[in-house]
PLY file of the C-alpha trace (Angstrom):
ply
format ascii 1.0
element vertex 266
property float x
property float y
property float z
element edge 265
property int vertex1
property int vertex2
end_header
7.67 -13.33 23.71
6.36 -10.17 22.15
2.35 -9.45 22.53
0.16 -10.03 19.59
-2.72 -8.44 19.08
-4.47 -9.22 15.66
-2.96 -11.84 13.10
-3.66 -11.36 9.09
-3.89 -14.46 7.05
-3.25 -14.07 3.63
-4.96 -17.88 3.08
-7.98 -19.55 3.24
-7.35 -22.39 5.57
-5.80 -20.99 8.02
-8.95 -18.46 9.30
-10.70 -21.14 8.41
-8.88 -24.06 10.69
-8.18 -21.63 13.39
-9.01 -21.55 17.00
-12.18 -19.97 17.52
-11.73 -18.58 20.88
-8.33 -16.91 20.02
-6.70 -14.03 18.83
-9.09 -11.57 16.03
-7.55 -12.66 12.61
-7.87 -10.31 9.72
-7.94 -12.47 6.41
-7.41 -10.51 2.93
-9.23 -11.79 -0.01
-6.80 -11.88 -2.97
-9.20 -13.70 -5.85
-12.84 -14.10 -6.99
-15.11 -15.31 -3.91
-16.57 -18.33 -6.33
-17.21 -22.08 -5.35
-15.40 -23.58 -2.36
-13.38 -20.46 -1.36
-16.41 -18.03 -1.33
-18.10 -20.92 0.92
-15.72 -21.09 3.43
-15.81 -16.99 3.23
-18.91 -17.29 3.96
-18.62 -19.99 7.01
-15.80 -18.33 9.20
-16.41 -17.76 12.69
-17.19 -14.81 14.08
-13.88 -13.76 15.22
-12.25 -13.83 11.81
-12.90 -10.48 9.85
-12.70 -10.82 5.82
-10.72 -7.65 4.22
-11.85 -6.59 0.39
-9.14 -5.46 -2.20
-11.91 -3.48 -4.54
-15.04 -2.65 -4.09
-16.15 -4.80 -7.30
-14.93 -7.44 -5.65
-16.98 -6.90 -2.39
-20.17 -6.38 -4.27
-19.97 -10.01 -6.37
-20.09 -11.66 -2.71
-22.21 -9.11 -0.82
-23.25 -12.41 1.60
-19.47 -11.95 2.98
-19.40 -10.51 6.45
-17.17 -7.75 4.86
-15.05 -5.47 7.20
-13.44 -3.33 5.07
-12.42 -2.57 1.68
-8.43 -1.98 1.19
-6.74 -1.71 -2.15
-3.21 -2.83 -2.98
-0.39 -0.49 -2.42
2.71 -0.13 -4.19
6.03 1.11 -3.00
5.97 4.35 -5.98
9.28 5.27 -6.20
10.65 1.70 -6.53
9.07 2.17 -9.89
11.08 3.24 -12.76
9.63 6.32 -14.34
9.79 7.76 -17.97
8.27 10.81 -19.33
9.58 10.04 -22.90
8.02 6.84 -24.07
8.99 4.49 -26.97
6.42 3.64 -29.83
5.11 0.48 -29.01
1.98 -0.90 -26.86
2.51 -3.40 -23.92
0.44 -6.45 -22.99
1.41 -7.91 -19.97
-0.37 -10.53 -17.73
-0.99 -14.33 -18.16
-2.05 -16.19 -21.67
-5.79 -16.74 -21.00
-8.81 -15.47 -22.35
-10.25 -13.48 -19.21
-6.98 -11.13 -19.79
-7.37 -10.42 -23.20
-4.50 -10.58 -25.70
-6.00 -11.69 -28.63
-7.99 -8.92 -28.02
-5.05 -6.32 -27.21
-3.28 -7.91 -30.69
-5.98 -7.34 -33.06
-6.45 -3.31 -31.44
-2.78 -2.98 -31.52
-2.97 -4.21 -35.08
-6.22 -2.31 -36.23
-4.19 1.03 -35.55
-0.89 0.04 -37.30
0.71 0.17 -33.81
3.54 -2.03 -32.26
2.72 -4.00 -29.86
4.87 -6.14 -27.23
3.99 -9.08 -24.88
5.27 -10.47 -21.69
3.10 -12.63 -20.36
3.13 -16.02 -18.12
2.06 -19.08 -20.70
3.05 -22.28 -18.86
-0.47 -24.23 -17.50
-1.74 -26.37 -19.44
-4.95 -23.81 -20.24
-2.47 -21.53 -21.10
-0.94 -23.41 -23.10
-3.73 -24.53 -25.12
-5.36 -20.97 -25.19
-1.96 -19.84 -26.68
-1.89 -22.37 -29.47
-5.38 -21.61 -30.30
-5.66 -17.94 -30.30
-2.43 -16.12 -29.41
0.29 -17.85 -31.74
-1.62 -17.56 -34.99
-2.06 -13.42 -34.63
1.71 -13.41 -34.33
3.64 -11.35 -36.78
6.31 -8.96 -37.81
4.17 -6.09 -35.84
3.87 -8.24 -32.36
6.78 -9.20 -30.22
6.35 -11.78 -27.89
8.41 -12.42 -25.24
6.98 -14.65 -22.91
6.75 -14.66 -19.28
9.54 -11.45 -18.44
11.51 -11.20 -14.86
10.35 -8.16 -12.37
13.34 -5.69 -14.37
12.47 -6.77 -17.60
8.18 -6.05 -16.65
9.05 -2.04 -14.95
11.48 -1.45 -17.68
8.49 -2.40 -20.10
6.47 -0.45 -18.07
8.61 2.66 -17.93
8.83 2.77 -21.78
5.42 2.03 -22.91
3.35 4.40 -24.49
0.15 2.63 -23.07
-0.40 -0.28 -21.55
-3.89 -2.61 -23.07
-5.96 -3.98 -20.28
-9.18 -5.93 -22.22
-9.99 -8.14 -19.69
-13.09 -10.15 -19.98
-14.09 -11.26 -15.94
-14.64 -8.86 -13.19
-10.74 -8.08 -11.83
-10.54 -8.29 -7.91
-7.29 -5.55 -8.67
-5.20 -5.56 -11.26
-2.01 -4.73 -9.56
-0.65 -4.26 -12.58
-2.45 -0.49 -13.53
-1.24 0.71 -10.78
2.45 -0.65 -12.03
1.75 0.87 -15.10
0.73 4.67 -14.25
3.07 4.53 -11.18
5.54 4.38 -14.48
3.98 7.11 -15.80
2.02 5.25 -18.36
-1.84 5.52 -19.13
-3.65 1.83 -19.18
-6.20 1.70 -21.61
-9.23 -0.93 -20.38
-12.00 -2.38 -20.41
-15.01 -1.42 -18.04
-14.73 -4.73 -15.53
-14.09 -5.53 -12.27
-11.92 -2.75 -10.06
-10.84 -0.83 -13.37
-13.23 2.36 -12.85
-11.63 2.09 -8.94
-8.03 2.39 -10.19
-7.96 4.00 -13.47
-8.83 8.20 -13.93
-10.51 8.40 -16.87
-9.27 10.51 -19.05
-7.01 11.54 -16.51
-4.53 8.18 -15.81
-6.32 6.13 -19.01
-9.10 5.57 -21.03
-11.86 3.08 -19.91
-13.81 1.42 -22.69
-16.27 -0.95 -23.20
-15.72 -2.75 -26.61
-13.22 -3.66 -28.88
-14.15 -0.76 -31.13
-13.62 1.58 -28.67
-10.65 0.57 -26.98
-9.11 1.23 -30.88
-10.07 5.08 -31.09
-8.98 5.57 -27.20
-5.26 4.73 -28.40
-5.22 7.55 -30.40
-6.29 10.09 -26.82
-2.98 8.83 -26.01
-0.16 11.09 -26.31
-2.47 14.09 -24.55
-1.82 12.36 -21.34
0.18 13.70 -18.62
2.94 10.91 -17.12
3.62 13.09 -14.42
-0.29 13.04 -13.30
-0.32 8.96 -13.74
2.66 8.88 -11.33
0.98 10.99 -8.82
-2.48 9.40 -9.22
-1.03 6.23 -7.55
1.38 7.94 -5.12
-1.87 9.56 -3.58
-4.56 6.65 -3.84
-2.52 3.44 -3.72
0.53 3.77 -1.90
2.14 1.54 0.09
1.74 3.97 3.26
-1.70 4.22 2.38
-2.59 0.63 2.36
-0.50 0.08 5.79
-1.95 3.03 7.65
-5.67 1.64 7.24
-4.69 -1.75 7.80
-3.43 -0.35 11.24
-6.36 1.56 11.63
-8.15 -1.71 10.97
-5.92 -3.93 13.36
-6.19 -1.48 16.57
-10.10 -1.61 16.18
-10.61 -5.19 16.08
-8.11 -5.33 18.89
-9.90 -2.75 20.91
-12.82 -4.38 20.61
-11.40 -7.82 21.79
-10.15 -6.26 24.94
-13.56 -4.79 25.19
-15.18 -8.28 25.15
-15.77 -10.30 28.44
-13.56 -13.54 28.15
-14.99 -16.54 27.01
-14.99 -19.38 29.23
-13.29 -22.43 27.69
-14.57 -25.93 29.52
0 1
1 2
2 3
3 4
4 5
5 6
6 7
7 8
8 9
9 10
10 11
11 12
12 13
13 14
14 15
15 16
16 17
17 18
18 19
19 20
20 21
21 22
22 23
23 24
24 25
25 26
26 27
27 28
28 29
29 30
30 31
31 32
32 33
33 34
34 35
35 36
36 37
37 38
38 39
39 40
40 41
41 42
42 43
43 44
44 45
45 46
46 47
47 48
48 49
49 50
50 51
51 52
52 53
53 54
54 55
55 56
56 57
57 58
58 59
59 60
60 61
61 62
62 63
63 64
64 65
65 66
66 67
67 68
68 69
69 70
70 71
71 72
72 73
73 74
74 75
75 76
76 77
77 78
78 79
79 80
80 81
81 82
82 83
83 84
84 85
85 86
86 87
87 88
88 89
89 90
90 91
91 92
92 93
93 94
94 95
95 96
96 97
97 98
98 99
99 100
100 101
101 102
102 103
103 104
104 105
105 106
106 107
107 108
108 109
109 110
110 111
111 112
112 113
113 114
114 115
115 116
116 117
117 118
118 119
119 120
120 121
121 122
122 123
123 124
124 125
125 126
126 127
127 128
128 129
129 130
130 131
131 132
132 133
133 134
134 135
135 136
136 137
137 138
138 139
139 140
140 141
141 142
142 143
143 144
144 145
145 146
146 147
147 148
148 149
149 150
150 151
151 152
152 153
153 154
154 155
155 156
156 157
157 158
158 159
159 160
160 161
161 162
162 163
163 164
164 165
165 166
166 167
167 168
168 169
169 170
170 171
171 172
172 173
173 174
174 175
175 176
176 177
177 178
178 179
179 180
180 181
181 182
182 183
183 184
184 185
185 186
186 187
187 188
188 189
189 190
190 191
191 192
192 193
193 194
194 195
195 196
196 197
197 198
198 199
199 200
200 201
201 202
202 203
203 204
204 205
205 206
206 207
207 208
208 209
209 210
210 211
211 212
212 213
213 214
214 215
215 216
216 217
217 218
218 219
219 220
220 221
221 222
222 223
223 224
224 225
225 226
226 227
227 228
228 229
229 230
230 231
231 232
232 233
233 234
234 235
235 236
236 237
237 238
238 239
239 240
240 241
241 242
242 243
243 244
244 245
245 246
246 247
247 248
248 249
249 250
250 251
251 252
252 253
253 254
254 255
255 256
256 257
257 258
258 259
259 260
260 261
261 262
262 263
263 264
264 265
């Protein structure tokens, strides 16, 4: 049997339901920290050490026994990258109002631009939100494609000449930006959540704070570099760079566990 030294739950219940006097478990927090999951957050035993994707995220539960803060990483040149983008705008994402596309259609539309969608619209929320606020902005200028495979989304990507993040809730990530400028395409967002944590402005995209705004920033968009996007994320986010400081992160909590004195079990 090979030694193991530190386990990392990606779940809630399992940190939660484990063995107190075991092994030091590293749990990653992958969504907001509100109602029943930020309580149990809260509640774990000492031995189980909560990890942060953003900083945003860590500062909307500062009450969290917090460890560390470690963004997503993405494996860069899996990504498909263009320097010559097509004329449209991309949306992509789920069909619900904390993400947005109403808002990204009427932008697209205010500036005459083409804009396409792939996004997930299948819960009943969805569903409803869809019906009520998507489908009746529809038109010759928006293409909507529905929920797209993982080809279909990093050819999108690749080819975009932006990609419209107005979200309306504090983002624990956004996995997608990085996507996007790992593409070599700028993201264009609202000022929520992780965005100012991910996105250069002016540099890898334009952060924004209102409708009106996000509108003029489309036009910034052709003076940015794809090249520079691309890089951005192969320095800051990484695959690499996430696994070397969760290492770093595993061999401390593991030194200090040999450190400790056992605890007698009766």
């Amino acid at each position: 049997m090979e030694r193991v030294d530190v386990v990392h739950d990606h779940s809630v219940l399992g940190p939660a339901l484990a063995d107190r006097h075991g092994l030091p478990k590293v749990v990653t927090a992958h969504g907001p920290l509100d109602g029943l999951t930020g309580d149990l957050f809260r509640l774990f035993p000492r031995d189980v050490s909560p990890v942060a994707i953003s900083a945003s995220q860590r500062s909307r539960a500062p009450d969290v026994p917090w460890v560390s803060t470690i963004h997503h990483g993405i494996d860069v040149e899996e990504i498909p990258f263009r320097d010559h983008k097509d004329d449209f705008l991309l949306f992509l994402g789920r069909i619900d109002p904390t993400k947005g596309p109403d808002i990204a259609i009427d932008v697209a539309r205010e500036v005459g631009a083409r804009l396409v969608i792939g996004a997930k619209c299948s819960d009943p929320h969805e569903i409803a939100f869809f019906e009520e606020a998507v489908e009746p902005r529809l038109g010759p200028d928006v293409e909507w494609l529905g929920e797209v495979d993982e080809d279909t989304k990093q050819d999108l990507l690749a080819r975009a000449r932006a990609l419209l993040f107005p979200i309306r809730w504090e983002e624990p990530f956004g996995l997608v930006m990085i996507e996007a400028m790992a593409a070599g395409t700028p993201v264009l967002a609202f000022r929520r959540g992780s965005v100012p944590e991910v996105v250069v402005d002016g540099v890898t995209g334009v952060i924004v704070d209102t409708p009106e705004e996000l509108v003029g920033a489309i036009a910034s968009v052709p003076d940015f570099d794809p090249q520079a996007c691309r890089d951005h994320v192969r320095h800051r986010f990484s695959t690499d760079s996430m696994i070397d400081r969760y290492e770093s992160l595993f061999s401390e909590l593991a030194r200090q566990a040999s450190s400790e004195a056992p605890v007698p079990i009766a």
